[in-house]
C-alpha positions as CSV (number, residue, x, y, z in Angstrom):
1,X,-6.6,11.8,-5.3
2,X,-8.2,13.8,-8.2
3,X,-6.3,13.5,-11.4
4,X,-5.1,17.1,-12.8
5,X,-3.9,16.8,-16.7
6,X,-0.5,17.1,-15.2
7,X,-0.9,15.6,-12.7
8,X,2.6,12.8,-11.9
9,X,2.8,9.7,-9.8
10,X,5.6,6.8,-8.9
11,X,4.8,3.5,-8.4
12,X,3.3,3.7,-4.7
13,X,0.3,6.5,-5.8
14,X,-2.3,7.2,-8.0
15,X,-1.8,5.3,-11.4
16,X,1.5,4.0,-10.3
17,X,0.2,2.0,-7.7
18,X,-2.3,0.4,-9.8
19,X,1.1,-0.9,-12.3
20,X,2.8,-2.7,-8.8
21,X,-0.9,-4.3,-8.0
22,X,-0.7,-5.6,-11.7
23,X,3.2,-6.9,-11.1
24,X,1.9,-8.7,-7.8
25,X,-0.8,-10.3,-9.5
26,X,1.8,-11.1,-12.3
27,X,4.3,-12.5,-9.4
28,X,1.4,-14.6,-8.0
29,X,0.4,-16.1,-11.6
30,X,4.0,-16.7,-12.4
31,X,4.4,-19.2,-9.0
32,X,1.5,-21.3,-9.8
33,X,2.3,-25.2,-10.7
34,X,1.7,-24.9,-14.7
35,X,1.5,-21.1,-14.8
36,X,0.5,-19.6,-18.0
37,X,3.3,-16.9,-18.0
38,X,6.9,-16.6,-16.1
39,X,8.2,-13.2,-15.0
40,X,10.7,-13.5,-12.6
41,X,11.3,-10.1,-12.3
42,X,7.7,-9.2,-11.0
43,X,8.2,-10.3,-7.3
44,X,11.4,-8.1,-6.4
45,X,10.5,-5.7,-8.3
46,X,7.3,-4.9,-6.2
47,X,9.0,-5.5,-2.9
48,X,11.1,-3.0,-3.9
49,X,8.1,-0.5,-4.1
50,X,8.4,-1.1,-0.6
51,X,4.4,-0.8,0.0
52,X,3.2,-3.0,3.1
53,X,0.2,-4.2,1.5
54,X,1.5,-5.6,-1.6
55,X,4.4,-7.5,0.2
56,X,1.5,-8.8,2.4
57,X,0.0,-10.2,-0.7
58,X,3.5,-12.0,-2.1
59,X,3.9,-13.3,1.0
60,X,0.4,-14.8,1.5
61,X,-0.7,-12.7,4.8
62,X,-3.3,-11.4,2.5
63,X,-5.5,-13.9,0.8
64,X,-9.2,-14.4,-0.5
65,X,-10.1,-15.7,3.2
66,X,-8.4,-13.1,4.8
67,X,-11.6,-11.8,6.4
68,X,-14.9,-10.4,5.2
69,X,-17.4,-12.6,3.4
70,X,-17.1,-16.0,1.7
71,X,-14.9,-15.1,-2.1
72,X,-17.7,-17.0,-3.6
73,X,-20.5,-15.5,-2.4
74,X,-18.7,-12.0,-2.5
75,X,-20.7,-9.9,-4.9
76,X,-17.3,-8.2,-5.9
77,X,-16.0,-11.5,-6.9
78,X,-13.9,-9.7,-9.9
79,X,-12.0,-8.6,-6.8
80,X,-11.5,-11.5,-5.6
81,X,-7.3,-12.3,-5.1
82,X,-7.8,-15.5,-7.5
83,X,-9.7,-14.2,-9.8
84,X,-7.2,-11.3,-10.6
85,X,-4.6,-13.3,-10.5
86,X,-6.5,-15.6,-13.4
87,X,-7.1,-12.2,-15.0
88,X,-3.1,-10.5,-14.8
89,X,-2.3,-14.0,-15.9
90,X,-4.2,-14.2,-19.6
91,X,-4.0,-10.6,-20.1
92,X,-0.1,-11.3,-19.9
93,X,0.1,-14.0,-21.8
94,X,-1.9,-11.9,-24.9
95,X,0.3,-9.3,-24.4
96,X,3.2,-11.7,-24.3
97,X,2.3,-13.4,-27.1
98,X,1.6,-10.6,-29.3
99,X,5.7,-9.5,-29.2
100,X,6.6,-12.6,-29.8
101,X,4.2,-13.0,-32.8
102,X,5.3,-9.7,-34.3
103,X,9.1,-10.8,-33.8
104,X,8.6,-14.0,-35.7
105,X,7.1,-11.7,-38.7
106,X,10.4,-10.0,-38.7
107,X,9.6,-6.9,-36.5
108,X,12.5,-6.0,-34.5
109,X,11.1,-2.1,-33.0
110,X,9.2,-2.3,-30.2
111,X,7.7,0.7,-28.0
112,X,5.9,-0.3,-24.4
113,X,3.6,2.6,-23.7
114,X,2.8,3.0,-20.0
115,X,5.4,0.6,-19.1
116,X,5.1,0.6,-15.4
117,X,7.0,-2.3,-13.7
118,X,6.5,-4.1,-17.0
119,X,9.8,-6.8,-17.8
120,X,9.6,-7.7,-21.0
121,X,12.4,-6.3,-22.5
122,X,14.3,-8.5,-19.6
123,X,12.1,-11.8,-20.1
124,X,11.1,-12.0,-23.6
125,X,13.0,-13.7,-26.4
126,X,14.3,-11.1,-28.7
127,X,15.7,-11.7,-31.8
128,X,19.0,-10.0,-32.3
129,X,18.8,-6.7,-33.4
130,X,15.8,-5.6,-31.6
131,X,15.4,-2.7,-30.3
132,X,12.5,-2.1,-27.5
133,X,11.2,1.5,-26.0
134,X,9.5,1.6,-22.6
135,X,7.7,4.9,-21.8
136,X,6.5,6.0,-19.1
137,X,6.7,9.0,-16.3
138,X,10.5,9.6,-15.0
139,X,10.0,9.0,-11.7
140,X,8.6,5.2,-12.9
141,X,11.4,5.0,-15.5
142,X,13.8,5.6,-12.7
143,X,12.9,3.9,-10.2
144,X,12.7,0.3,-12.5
145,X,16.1,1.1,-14.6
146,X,17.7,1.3,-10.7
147,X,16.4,-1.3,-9.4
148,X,16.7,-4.4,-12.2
149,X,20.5,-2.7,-12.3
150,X,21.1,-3.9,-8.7
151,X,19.2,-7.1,-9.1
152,X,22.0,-7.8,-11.7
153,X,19.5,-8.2,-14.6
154,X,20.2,-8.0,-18.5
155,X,17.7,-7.0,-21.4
156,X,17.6,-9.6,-23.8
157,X,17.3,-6.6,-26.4
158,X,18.4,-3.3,-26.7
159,X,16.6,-1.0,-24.1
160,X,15.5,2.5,-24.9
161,X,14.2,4.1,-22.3
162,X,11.9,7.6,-22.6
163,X,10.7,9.2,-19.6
164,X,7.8,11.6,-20.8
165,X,4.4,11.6,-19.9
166,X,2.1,10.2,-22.7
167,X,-0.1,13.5,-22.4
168,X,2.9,15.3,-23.2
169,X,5.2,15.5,-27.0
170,X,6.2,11.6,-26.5
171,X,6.8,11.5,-30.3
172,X,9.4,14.0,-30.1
173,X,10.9,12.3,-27.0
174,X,10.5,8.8,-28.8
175,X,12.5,10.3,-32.0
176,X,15.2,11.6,-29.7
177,X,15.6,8.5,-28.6
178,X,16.6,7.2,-31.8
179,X,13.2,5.6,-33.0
180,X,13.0,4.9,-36.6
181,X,9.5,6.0,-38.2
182,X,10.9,4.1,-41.5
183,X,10.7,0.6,-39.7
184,X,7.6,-1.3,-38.8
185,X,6.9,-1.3,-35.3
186,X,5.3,-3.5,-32.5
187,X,3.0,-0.9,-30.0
188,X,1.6,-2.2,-27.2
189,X,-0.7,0.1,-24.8
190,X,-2.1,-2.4,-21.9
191,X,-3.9,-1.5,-19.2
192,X,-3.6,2.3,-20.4
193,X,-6.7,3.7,-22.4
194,X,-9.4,4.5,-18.8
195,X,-6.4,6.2,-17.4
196,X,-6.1,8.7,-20.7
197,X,-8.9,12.0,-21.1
198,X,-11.1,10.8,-24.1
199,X,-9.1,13.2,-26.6
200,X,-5.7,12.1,-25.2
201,X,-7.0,8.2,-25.9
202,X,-7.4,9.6,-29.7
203,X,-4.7,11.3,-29.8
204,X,-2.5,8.4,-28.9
205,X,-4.0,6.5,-31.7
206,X,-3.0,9.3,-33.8
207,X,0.4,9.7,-32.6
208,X,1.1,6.0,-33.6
209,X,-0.5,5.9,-36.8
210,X,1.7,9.1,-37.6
211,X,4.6,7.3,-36.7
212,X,4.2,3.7,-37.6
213,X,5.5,2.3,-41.1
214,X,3.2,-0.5,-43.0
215,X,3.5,-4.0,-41.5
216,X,3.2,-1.9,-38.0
217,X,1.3,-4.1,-35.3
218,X,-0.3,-3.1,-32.2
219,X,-2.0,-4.4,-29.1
220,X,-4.3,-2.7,-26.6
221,X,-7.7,-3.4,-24.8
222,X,-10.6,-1.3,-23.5
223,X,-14.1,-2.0,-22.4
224,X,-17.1,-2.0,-24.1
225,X,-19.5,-1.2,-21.3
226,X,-17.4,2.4,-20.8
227,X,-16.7,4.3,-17.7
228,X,-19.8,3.8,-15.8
229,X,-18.8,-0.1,-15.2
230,X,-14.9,0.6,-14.9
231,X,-16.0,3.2,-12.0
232,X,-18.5,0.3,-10.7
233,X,-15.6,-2.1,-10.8
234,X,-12.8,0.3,-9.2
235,X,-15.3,1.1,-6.2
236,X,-16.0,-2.4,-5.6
237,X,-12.0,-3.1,-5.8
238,X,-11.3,0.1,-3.3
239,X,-14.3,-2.1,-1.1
240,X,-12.8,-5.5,-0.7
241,X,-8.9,-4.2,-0.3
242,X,-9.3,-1.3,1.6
243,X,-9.7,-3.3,4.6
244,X,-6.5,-4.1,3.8
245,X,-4.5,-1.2,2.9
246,X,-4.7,-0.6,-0.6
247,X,-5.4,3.3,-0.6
248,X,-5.7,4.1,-3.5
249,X,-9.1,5.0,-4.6
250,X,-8.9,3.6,-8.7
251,X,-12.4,5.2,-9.3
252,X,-10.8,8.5,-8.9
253,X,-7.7,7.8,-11.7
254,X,-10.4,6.8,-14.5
255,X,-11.1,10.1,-16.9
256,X,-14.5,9.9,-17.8
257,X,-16.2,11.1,-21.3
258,X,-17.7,9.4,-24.0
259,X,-15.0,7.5,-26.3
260,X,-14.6,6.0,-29.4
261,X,-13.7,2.1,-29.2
262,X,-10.4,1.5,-29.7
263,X,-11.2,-1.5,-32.6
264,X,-13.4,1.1,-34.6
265,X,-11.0,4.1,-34.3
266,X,-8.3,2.4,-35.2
267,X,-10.1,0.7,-38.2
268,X,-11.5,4.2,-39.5
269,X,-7.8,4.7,-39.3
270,X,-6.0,2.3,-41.8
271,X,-5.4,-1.1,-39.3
272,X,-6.8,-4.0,-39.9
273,X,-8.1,-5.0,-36.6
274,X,-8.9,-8.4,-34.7
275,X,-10.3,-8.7,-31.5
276,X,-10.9,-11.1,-28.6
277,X,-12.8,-10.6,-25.5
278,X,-11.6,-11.9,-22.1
279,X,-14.0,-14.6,-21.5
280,X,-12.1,-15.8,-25.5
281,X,-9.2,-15.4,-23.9
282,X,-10.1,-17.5,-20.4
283,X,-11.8,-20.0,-22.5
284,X,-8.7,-20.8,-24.3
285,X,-6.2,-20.7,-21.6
286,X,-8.8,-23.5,-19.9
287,X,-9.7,-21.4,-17.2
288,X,-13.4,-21.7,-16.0
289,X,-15.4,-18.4,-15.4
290,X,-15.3,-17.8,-11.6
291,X,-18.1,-18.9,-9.2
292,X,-20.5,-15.7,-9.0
293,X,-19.4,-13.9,-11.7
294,X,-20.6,-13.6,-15.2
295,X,-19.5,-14.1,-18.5
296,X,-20.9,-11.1,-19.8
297,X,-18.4,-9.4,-17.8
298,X,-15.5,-10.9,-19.2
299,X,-17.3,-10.0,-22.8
300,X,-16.9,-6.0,-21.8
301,X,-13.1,-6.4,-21.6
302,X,-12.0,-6.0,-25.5
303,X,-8.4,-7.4,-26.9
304,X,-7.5,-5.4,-29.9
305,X,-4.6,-6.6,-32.4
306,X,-4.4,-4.6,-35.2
307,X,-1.6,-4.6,-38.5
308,X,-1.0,-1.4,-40.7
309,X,-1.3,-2.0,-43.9
C-alpha cells in the first residue's frame, strides 16, 4: 500500500498494523520472568485486532525457530522475534520512564501523539489531577476506547481523547479538547517521526513548541542513518515475517526526503535536549547486543528528551 497524504488506516493495515506488532512485542516483554516493563493491557488488546498472525505470535505458534534459517546466523537478525521483543521492551521502558519523570517534576498535562494501542493512561501512576491526551486517527481511537471499556478497564488519570490525523489541524482539535497552552506539558511522539513527510515531521515540532509553556518536556526518537537504512530494515522485516503472514509491506509506509534530526531541530528551537542511543539504552537495562548484529546499529536509533526552557 502506497501512502497518499490522506491516506487512513485501523489497526490491521498500513501504519496501524505496525502499532498492534509493537503491542505484541510489548505483551511478549511484559510475560518474561524479570521483565523490564508490565502492560497488561497489550495482550487483549491485540487479540482483539483479531489478526491471525499476531495471535499466532502471543500464543507461541510463531517463534524464532519457526522455520527458515538459524535466528543467529539470520542476516536479518534485527528481525529476529527475541531481539524485537528486547527492542519494544527498552524503548518502553524510556518512554515509560520519561512520564513518570516529568510527573515527579510536577507536570500533570500529558498528550500521546500517535497513540496506537498505547496503555499508559490505564498503567502508569498518575498523580491526581492529571490529565493525559492520546491522538491518533478515529478509527484507532475507537476501536481502543471500545475495547478497554469491555475489558472493564479504568485510566488512572483523566483521559482526553482526540481523533484527528497528525497531518491535519491537531492543535485545534487538541484545544477543543480542553488542552491548556498555559500549563507545562509532557509530549511524547514514539515510534512516529519515519511515518511523517519530512515537512509534516517539522511541522510537528513546530506545533508543540507553539503550544508548550516553559518547564514543557518531550520525548521522541529517530535514526541517524535516515531513510535508506529504515527502508533496508522494513524489507528485511517484510522478508523474515512474510512467511508468516505479516502483509504489510513497512518499506512502503516510510516517507522518504531528507530531514532535519529531531535533537538539532528541536535545539535550534529553544529545548534543551539530551539524548541516548539504543545500544545506551540496552547497555543499561543489562541486555547484551544480539549474536550477529552490531552495535553500530543500535547507535542509528536516537532517544531524544528535551525541556523548554
Amino acid at each position: 500500500m502506497t501512502r497518499t497524504d490522506q491516506d487512513t488506516w485501523d489497526l490491521a493495515s498500513s501504519v496501524g498494523a505496525t502499532a498492534t506488532w509493537v503491542a505484541a512485542a510489548r505483551a511478549l516483554a511484559s510475560k518474561r520472568p524479570g521483565a523490564l516493563i508490565d502492560d497488561p493491557f497489550a495482550d487483549p488488546l491485540v487479540r482483539a485486532v483479531g489478526k491471525e498472525f499476531f495471535i499466532r505470535v502471543l500464543d507461541g505458534e510463531i517463534t524464532d525457530e519457526s522455520g527458515g534459517p538459524d535466528p543467529h546466523a539470520d542476516p536479518d537478525v534485527e528481525f529476529n522475534l527475541a531481539r524485537m521483543v528486547d527492542m519494544m521492551a527498552v524503548r518502553t521502558r524510556y518512554f515509560d520512564d520519561f512520564f513518570t519523570d516529568a510527573t515527579a517534576a510536577g507536570v500533570r498535562q500529558a498528550v500521546i501523539l500517535a497513540a496506537g494501542l498505547d496503555s499508559r493512561p490505564y498503567r502508569l501512576p498518575w498523580p491526581a489531577g492529571s490529565v493525559v491526551y492520546e491522538v491518533d486517527q478515529p478509527a484507532v481511537i475507537e476501536f481502543k476506547s471500545t475495547t478497554l471499556s469491555e475489558l472493564g478497564a479504568e485510566p488512572t488519570a483523566e483521559r482526553r481523547t482526540v481523533s484527528v490525523d497528525l497531518r491535519d489541524d491537531w492543535p485545534a482539535a487538541l484545544r477543543d479538547k480542553g488542552f491548556d497552552e498555559s500549563a507545562p506539558t509532557a509530549w511524547s511522539a514514539e515510534g512516529l517521526l519515519m511515518y511523517l513527510p519530512p515537512w509534516a515531521q517539522d511541522k510537528l515540532f513546530d506545533d508543540i513548541t507553539a503550544l508548550s509553556a516553559p518547564g514543557s518536556r518531550l520525548a521522541t526518537e529517530y535514526h541517524r542513518a535516515g531513510m535508506p537504512l529504515l527502508e533496508k530494515r522494513a524489507k528485511a522485516m517484510m522478508r523474515r515475517w512474510g512467511q508468516f503472514g505479516f502483509d504489510v509491506d513497512v518499506s512502503t509506509l516510510i516517507y522518504h526526503g531528507e530531514r532535519t534530526p529531531a535533537a538539532q531541530y528541536l535545539s535550534d528551537r529553544g529545548w534543551r535536549v539530551a539524548t541516548r542511543t539504543r545500544a545506551d539504552m540496552f547497555a543499561e537495562a543489562g541486555l547484551p547486543v544480539p549474536p550477529g548484529d552490531s552495535p553500530e546499529t543500535l547507535r542509528n536509533s536516537v532517544a531524544v528528551t528535551a525541556v523548554l526552557a
